[in-house]
N, C-alpha and C positions, 0 to 999 in steps of 0.2 A: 419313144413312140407309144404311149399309153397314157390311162387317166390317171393314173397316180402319179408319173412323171411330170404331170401337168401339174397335178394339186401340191404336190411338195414346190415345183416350182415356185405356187400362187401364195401358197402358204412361206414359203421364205423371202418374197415379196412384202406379206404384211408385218412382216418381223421387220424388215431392215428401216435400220433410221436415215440410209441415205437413197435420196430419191432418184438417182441416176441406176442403181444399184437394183433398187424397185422395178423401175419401167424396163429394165435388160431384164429381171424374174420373167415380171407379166408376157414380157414378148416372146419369152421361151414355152411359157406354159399354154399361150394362143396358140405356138407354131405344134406344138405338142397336143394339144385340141385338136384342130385339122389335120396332122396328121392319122390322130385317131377315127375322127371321121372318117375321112378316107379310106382306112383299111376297113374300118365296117361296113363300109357303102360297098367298096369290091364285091365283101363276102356276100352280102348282101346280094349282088347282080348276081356272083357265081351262082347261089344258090335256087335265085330265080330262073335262071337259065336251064340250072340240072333239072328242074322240077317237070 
């Protein structure tokens, strides 16, 4: 659940030579995207709220 977990994802995506192999990286490293999202957006709200 972070950006680097995404980018090594993405990055051992553009390594592979098999393309099934590929598109299962890129899907992990999108669902890995949004979840980052997400917890920045939270903190985000939390901290608008405290303020």
């Amino acid at each position: 659940m972070s950006l680097s977990s995404a980018r090594n994802y993405a990055l051992r995506a553009a390594k592979s030579q098999d393309q099934k192999e590929a598109a299962e990286l890129l899907s992990k490293a999108i669902l890995e995207l949004a979840l980052a999202i997400e917890t920045t957006e939270a903190k985000v709200k939390k901290i608008n709220k405290s303020s």
